[in-house]
Structure formats: C-alpha cells, structure tokens
C-alpha positions as CSV (number, residue, x, y, z in Angstrom):
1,X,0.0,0.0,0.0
2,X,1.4,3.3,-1.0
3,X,0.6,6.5,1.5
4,X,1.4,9.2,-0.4
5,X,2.2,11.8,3.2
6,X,1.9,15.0,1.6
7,X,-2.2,14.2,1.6
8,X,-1.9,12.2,4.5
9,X,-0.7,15.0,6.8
10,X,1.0,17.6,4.3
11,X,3.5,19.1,2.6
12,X,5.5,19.8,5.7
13,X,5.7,17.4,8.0
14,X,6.7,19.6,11.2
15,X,5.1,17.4,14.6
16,X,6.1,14.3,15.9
17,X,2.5,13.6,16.9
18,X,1.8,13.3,13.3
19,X,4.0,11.1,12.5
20,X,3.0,8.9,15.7
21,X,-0.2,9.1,14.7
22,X,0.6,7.6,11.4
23,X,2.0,4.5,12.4
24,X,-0.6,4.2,14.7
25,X,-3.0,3.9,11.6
26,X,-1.2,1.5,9.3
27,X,-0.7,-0.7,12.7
28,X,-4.6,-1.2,12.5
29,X,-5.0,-1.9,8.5
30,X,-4.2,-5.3,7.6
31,X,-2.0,-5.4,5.1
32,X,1.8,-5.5,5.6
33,X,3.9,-4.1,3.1
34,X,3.7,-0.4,3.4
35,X,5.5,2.8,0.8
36,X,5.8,6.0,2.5
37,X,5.9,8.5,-0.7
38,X,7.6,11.6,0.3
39,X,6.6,13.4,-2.9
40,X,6.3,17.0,-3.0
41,X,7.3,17.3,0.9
42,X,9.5,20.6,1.1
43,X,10.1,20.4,4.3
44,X,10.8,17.6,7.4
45,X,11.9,18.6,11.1
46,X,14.1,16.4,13.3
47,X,11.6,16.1,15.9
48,X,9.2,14.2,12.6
49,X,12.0,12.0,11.8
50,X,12.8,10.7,15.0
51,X,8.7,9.9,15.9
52,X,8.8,8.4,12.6
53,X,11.7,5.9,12.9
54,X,11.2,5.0,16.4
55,X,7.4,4.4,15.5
56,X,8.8,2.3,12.4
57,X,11.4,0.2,14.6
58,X,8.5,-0.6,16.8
59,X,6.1,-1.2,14.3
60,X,5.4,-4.6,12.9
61,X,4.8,-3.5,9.3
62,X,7.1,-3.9,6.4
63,X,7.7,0.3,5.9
64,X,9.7,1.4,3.1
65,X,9.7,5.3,1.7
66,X,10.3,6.8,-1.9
67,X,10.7,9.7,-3.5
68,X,12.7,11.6,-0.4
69,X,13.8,14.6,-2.1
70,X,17.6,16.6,-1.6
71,X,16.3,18.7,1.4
72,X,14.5,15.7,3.3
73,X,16.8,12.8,2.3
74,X,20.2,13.9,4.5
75,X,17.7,14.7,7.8
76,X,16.4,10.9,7.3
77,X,19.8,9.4,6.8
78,X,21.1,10.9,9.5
79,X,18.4,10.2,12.2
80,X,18.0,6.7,10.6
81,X,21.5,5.4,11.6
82,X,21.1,6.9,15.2
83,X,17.4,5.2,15.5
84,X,17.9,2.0,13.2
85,X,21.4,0.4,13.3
C-alpha cells in the first residue's frame, strides 16, 4: 500500500504527533507491506523524523519510503542510523 504523506498530513511534516499518529494507523490496517511517498514534501523537522523511525522500529509492518527529495533525504539518513542500526 502506497501512502502518499503529503495528503496524509501535508507538505510539511513539522510534529512528531503526526508522525505517531501515522504508524498508529497503518498498525490497525491489515495489510503488511507499506510505501511512505515523500513526494512533494519541502520540508521535514528532526523532531518528525525521530517519531517516525522509532514508531517504524517498533512497528510490525514492512515500511519502506520513496521519492525523499535533496532537502528531506540527508535529515532521514542521518536520524536513521542513530534510531535503526
């Protein structure tokens, strides 16, 4: 399933909550494999990242992402090696 997060929660993806609350959702559907499409998201904070990889770690679903584009793609990497080793 492909959740495209730019109309999921938008275009800048700012709160932790919102990324909590995201995992908290594809946790309930029952299906496994999951795309995160980072498409047309300008804009990701550290505090988003970090709720997002420590809610993938401890999620159960298969969570992959696309389309991370040269301003969100080095904050990812670099909170993804502290979070997921």
């Amino acid at each position: 399933m492909i959740i495209k997060l730019k109309d999921e929660i938008n275009g800048a993806l700012d709160f932790n909550q919102s990324a909590t609350e995201l995992f908290e959702k594809i946790n309930q559907i029952n299906e496994n494999d999951f795309t995160m499409d980072f498409e047309d998201v300008f804009f990701i904070s550290r505090s988003f990242v970090q709720a997002y990889y420590s809610s993938k770690k401890r999620s159960p679903k298969n969570v992959n992402e696309i389309n991370l584009s040269r301003d969100v793609l080095p904050m990812m990497e670099m909170i993804e090696k502290q979070i997921m080793p």
